[in-house]
Every structure is written in structure tokens, then in C-alpha cells.
PDB file as gemmi writes it, atoms N, CA and C in Angstrom:
CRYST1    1.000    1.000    1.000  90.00  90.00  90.00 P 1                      
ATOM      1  N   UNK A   1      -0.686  -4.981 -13.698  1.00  0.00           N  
ATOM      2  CA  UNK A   1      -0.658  -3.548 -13.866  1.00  0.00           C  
ATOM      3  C   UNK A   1      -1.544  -3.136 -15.054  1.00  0.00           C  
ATOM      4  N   UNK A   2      -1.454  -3.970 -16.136  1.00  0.00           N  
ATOM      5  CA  UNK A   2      -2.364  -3.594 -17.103  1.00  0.00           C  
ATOM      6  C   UNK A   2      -4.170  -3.304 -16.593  1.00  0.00           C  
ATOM      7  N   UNK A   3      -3.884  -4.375 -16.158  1.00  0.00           N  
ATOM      8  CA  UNK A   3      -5.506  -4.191 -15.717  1.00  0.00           C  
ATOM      9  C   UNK A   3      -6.256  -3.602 -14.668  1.00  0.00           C  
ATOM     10  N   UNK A   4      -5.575  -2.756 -14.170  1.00  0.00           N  
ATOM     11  CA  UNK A   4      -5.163  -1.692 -13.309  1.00  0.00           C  
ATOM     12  C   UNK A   4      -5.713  -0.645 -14.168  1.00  0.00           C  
ATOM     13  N   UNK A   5      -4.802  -0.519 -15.111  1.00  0.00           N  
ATOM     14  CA  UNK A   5      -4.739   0.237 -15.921  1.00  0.00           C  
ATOM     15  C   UNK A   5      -6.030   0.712 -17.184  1.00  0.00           C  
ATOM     16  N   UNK A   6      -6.378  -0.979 -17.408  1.00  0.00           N  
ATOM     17  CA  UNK A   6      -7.597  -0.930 -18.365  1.00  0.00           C  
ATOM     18  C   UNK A   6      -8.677  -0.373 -17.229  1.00  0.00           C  
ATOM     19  N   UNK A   7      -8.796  -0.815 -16.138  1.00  0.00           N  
ATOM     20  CA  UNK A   7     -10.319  -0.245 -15.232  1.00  0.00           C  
ATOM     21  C   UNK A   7      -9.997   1.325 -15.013  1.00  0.00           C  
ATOM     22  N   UNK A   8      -8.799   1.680 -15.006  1.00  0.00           N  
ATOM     23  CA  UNK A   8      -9.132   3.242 -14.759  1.00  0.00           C  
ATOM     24  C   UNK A   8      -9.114   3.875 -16.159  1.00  0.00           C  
ATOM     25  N   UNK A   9      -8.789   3.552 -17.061  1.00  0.00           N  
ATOM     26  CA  UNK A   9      -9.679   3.494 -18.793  1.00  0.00           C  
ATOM     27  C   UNK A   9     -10.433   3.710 -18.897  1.00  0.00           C  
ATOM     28  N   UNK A  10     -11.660   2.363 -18.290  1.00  0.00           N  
ATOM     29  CA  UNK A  10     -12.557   2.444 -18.460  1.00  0.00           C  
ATOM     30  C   UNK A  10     -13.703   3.480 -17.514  1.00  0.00           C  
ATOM     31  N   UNK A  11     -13.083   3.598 -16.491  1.00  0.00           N  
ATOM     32  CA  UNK A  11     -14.342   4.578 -15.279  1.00  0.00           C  
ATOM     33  C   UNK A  11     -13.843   5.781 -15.982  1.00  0.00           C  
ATOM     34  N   UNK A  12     -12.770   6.396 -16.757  1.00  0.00           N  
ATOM     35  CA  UNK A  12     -12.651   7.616 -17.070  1.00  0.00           C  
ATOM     36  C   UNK A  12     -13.577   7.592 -18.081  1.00  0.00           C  
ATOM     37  N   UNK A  13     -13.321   6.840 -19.156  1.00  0.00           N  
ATOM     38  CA  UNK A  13     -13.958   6.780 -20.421  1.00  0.00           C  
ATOM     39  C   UNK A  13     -15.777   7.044 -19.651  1.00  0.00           C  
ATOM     40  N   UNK A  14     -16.606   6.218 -19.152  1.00  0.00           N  
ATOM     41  CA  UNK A  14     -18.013   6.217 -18.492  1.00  0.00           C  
ATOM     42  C   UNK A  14     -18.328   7.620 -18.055  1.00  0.00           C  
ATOM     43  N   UNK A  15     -17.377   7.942 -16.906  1.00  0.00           N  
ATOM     44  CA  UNK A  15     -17.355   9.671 -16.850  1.00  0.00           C  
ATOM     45  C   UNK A  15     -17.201  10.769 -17.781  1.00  0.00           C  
ATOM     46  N   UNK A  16     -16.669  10.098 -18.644  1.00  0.00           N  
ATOM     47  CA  UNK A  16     -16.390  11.770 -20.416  1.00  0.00           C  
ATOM     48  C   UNK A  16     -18.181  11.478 -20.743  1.00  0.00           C  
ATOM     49  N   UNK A  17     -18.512   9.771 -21.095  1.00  0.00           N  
ATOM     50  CA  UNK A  17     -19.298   9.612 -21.779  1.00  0.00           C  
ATOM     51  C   UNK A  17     -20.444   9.968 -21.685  1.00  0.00           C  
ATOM     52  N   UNK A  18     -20.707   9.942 -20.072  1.00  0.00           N  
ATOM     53  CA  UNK A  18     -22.170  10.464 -19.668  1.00  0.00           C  
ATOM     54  C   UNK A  18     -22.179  11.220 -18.578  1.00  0.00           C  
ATOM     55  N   UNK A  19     -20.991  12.229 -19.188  1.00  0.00           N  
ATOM     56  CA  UNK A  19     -21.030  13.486 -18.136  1.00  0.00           C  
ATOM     57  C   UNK A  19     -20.967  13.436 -16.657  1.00  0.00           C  
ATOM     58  N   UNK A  20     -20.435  11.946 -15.990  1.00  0.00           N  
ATOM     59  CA  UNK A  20     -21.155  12.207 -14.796  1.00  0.00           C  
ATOM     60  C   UNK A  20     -19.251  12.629 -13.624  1.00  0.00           C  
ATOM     61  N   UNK A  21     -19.266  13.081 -12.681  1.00  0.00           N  
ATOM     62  CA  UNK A  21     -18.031  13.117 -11.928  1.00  0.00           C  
ATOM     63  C   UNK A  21     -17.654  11.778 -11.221  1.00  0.00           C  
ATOM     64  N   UNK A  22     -16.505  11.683 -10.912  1.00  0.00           N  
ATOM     65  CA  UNK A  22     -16.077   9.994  -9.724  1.00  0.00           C  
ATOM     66  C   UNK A  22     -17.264  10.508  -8.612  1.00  0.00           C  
ATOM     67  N   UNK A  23     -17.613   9.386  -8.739  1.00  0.00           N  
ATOM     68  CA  UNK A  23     -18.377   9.029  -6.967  1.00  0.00           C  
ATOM     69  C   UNK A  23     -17.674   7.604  -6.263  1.00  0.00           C  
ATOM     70  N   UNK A  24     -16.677   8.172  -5.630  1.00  0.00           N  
ATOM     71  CA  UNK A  24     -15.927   6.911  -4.364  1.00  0.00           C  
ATOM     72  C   UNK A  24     -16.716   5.972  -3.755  1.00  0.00           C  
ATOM     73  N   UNK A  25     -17.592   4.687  -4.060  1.00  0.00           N  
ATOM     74  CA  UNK A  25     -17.920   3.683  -3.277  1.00  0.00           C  
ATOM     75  C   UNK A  25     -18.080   3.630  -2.133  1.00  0.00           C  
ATOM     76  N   UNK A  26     -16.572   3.923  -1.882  1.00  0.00           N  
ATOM     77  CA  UNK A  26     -16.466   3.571  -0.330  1.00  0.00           C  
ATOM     78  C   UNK A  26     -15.757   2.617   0.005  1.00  0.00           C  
ATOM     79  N   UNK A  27     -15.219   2.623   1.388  1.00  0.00           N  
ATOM     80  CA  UNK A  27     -14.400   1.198   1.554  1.00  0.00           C  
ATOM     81  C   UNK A  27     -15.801   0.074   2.382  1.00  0.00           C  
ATOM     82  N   UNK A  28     -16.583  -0.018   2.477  1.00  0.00           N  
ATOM     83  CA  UNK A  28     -17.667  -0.824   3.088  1.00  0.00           C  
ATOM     84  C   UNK A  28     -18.575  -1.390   2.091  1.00  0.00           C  
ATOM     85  N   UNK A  29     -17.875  -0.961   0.758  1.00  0.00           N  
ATOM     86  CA  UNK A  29     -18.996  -1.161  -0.655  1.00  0.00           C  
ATOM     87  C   UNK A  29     -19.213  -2.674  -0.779  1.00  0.00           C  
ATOM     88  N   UNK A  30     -17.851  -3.339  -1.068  1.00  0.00           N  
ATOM     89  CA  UNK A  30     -18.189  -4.769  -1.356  1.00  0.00           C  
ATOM     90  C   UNK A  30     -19.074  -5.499   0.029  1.00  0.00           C  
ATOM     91  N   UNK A  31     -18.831  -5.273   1.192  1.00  0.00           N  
ATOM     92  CA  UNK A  31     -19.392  -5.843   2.923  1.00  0.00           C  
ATOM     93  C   UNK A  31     -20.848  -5.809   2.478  1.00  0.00           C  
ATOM     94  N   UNK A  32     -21.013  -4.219   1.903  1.00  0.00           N  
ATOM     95  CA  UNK A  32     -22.649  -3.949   2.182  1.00  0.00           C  
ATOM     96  C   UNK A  32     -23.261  -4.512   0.610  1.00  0.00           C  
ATOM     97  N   UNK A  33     -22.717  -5.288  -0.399  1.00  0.00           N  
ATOM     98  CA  UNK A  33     -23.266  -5.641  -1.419  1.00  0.00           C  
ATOM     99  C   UNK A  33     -23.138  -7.167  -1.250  1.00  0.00           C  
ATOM    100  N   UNK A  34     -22.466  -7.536  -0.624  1.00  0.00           N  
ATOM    101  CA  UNK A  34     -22.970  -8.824   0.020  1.00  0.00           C  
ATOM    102  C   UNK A  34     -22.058  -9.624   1.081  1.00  0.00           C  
ATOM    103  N   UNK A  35     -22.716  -9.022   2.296  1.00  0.00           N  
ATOM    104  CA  UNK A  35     -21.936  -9.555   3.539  1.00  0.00           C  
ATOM    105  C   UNK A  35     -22.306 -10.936   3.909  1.00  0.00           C  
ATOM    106  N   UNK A  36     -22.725 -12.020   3.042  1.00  0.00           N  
ATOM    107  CA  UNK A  36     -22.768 -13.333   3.252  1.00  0.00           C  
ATOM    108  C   UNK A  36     -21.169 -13.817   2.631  1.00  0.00           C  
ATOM    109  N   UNK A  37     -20.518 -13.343   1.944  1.00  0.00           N  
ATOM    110  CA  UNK A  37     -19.204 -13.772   1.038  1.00  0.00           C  
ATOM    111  C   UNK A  37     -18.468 -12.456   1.933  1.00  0.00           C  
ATOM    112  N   UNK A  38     -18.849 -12.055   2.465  1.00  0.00           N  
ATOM    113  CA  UNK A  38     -17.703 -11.323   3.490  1.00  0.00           C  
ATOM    114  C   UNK A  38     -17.413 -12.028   5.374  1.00  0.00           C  
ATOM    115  N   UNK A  39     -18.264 -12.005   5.466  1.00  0.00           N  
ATOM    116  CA  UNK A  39     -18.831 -13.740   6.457  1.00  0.00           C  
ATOM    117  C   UNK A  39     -18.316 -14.957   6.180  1.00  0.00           C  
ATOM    118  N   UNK A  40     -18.517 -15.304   4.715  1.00  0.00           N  
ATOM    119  CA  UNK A  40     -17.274 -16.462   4.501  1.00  0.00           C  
ATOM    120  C   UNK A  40     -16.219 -16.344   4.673  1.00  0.00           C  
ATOM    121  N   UNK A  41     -15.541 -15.207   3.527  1.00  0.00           N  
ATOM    122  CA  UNK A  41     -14.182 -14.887   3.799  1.00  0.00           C  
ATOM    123  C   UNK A  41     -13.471 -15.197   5.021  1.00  0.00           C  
ATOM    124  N   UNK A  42     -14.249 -14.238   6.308  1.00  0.00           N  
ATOM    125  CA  UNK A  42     -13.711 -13.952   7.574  1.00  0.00           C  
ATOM    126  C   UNK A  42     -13.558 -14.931   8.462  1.00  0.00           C  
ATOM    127  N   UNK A  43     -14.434 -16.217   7.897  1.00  0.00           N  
ATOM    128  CA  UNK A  43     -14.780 -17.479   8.899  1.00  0.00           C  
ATOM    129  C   UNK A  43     -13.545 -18.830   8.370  1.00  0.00           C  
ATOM    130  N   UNK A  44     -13.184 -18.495   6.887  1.00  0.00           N  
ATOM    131  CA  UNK A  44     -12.113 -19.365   6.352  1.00  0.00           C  
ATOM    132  C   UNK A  44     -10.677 -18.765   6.399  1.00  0.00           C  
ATOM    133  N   UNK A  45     -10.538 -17.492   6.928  1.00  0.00           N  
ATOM    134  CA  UNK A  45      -9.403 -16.689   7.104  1.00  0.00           C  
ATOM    135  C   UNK A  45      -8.914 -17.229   8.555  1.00  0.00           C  
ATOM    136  N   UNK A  46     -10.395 -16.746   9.643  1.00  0.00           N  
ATOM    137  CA  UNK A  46      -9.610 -17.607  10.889  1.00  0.00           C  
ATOM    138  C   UNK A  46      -9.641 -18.949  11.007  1.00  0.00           C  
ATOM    139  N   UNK A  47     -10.382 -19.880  10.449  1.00  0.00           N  
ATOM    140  CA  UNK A  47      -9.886 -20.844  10.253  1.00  0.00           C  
ATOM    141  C   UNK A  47      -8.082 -21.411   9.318  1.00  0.00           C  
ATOM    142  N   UNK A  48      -7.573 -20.806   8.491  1.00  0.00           N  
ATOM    143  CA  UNK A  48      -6.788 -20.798   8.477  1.00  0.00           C  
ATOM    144  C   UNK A  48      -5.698 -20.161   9.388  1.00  0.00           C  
ATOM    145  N   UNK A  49      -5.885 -19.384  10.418  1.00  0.00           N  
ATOM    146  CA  UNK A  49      -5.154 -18.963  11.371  1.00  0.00           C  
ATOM    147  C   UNK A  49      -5.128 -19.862  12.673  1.00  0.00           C  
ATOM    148  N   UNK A  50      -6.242 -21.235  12.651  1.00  0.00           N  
ATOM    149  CA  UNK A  50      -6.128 -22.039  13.535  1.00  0.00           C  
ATOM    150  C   UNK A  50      -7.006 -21.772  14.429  1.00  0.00           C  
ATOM    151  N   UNK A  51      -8.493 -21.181  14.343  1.00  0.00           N  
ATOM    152  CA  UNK A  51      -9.376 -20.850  14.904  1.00  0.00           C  
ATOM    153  C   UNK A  51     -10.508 -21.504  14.352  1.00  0.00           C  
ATOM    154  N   UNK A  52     -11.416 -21.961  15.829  1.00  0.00           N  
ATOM    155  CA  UNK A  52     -12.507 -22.952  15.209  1.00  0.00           C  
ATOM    156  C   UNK A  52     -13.830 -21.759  15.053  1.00  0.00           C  
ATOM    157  N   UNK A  53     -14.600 -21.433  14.500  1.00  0.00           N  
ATOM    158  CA  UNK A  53     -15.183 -20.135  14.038  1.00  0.00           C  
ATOM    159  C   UNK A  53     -17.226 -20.598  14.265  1.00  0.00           C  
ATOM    160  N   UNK A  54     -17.873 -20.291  14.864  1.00  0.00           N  
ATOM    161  CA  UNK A  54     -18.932 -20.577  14.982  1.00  0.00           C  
ATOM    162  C   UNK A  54     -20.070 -19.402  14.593  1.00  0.00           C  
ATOM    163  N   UNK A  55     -20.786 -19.228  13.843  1.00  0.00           N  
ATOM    164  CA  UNK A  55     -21.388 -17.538  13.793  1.00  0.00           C  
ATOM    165  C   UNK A  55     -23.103 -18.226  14.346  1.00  0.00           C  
ATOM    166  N   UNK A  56     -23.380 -17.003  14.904  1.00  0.00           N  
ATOM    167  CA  UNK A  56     -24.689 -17.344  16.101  1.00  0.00           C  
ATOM    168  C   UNK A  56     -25.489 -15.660  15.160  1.00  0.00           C  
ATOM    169  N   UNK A  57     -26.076 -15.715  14.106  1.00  0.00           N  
ATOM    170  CA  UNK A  57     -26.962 -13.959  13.564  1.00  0.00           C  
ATOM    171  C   UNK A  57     -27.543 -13.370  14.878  1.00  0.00           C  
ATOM    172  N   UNK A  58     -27.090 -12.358  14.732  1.00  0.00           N  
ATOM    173  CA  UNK A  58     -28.330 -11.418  15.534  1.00  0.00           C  
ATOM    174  C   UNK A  58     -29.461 -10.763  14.873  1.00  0.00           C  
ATOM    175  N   UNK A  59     -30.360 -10.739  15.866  1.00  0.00           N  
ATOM    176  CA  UNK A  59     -31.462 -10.086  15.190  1.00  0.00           C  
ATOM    177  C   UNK A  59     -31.708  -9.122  14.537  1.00  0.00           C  
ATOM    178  N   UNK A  60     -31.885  -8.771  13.454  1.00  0.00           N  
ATOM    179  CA  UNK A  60     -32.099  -7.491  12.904  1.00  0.00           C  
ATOM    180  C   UNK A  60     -32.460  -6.720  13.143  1.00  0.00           C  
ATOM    181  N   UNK A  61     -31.786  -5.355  13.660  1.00  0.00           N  
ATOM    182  CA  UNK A  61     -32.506  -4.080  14.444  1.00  0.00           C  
ATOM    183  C   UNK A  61     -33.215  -3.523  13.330  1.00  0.00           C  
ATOM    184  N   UNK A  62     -34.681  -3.236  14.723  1.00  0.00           N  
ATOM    185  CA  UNK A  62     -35.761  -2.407  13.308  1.00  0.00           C  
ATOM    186  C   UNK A  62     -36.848  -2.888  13.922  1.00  0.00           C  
TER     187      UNK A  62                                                      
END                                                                             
């Protein structure tokens, strides 16, 4: 809880300091800052659920 506590401390404190308002991330923030450790996660999660997990990339649209 403390440290809960110290991070919303600190984003208030950043916002007094340099004037700026909350801007919400997002819930897709951590995926889209690096979906190789979100890819892991998801591949050792079903593997712990007893699933054998194979990933095949698709091509990058564009």
C-alpha cells in the first residue's frame, strides 16, 4: 500500500511541478511498449495451464 501510495506522490508532485494535467496511458500501454515480454508472459501462462504454445509472426501490415 505504501507504494501505491509513494507513485501517486510522485505523478501528483510531476504534475504541480511542470504544470502539466494526468494523461491516462491506457490499458494497452505496457503490450505496445514491448509486446515481446507480453508474448512471453502469454506463452508461459498457457503453458502453465497445460498448453503446449507454438507462435508462427505474421507479417507486418503496411
Amino acid at each position: 500500500m505504501v507504494a501505491v501510495e509513494h507513485s501517486i506522490t510522485v505523478a501528483v508532485w510531476h504534475m504541480l511541478h511542470d504544470h502539466v494535467p494526468y494523461h491516462e496511458l491506457g490499458g494497452s500501454y505496457l503490450t505496445q511498449r514491448d509486446p515481446e515480454r507480453t508474448a512471453h508472459r502469454a506463452v508461459f501462462r498457457l503453458n502453465e495451464l497445460g498448453y503446449r504454445v507454438t507462435l508462427d509472426p505474421m507479417e507486418a501490415a503496411g
